[in-house]
N, C-alpha and C positions, 0 to 999 in steps of 0.2 A: 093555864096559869101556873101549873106548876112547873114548867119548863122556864119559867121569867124568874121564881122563886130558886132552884138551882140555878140559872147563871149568876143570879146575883150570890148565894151560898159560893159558889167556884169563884167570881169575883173578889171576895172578901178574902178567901183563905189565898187566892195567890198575892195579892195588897200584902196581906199579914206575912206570908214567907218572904218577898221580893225586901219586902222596905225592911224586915225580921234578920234576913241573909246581911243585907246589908251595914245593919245595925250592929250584929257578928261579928265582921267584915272589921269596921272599923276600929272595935276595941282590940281586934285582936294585934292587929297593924299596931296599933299603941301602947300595945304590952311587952311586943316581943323586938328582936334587934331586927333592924332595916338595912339588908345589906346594899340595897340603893341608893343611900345615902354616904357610902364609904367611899374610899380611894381603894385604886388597887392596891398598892403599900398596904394597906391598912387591911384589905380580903386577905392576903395573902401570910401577913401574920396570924391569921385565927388557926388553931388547929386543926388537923381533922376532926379528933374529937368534940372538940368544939362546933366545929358547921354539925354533925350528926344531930350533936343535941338541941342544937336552933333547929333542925329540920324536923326532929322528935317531938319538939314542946310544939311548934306551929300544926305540926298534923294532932295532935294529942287534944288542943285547946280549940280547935277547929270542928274534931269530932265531941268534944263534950259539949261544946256550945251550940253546936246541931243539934245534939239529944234534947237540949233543953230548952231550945226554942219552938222542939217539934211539940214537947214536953207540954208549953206555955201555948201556945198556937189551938192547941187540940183542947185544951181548957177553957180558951174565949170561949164562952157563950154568942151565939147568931140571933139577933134577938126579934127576927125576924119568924125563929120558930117561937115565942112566946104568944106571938098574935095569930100566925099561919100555921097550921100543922099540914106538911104536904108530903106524898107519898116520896122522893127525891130526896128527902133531911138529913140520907144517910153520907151526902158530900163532906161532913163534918171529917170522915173516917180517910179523906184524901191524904196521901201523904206528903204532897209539895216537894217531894224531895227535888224535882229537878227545876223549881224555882231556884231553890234553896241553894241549889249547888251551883246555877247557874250565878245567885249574887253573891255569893260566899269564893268563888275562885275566879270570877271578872274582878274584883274589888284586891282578894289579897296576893293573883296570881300573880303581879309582877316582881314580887319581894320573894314570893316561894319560889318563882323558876328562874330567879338570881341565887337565891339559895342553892337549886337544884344544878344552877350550872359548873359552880363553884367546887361542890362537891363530887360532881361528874366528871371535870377536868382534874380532878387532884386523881382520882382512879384511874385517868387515861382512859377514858370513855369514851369523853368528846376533846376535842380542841376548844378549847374559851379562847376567843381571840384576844380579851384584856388583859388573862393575864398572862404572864413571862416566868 
């Protein structure tokens, strides 16, 4: 029995990080600038210092919003230990990180590694084929 009580404990914490990451996920897209929405013209006038610091705030807003959903995650109450007390309880202390990361850079990768690419071709890093 208590091996049915931790899957369901592991169940719930990865529900809470997955749909949590994702929830993340989407404010963050909504806060910050989308550079998949521009024209080249338009990448190519941002400054450099300008891409650093869209690149700064999205990793910056990404890792606070992580702490604090681990923050908030770890606080839910399982209320499954309020009726069952099972030697297993200790799932609560999981860290989900790689749910978490998993929904948090599937959802805002495409805008970060537009960002990334932008910034990489201005250094001569990569070639970006779009821009000139």
């Amino acid at each position: 029995m208590d091996f049915i009580f931790k899957l369901i404990d592991i169940s719930l914490i990865g529900l809470y990080f997955f749909f949590g990451g994702v929830l993340v996920s989407h404010i963050i897209n909504r806060i910050t600038i989308t550079y998949g929405e521009m024209d080249i013209e338009e990448i190519n006038k941002i400054p450099m210092k300008t891409i650093i610091y869209h690149l700064c705030k999205e990793i910056i807003l990404i890792t606070l919003f992580t702490y604090s959903l681990k923050f908030i995650i770890k606080n839910i109450p399982i209320y499954i230990h309020k009726y069952v007390k099972y030697k297993g309880s200790d799932t609560l202390n999981m860290n989900g990180a790689i749910l978490l990361s998993f929904a948090i850079i599937s959802y805002v990768n495409q805008d970060l590694d537009n960002k990334l690419d932008v910034f990489l071709s201005r250094l001569g890093i990569i070639k970006n084929k779009d821009t000139t």
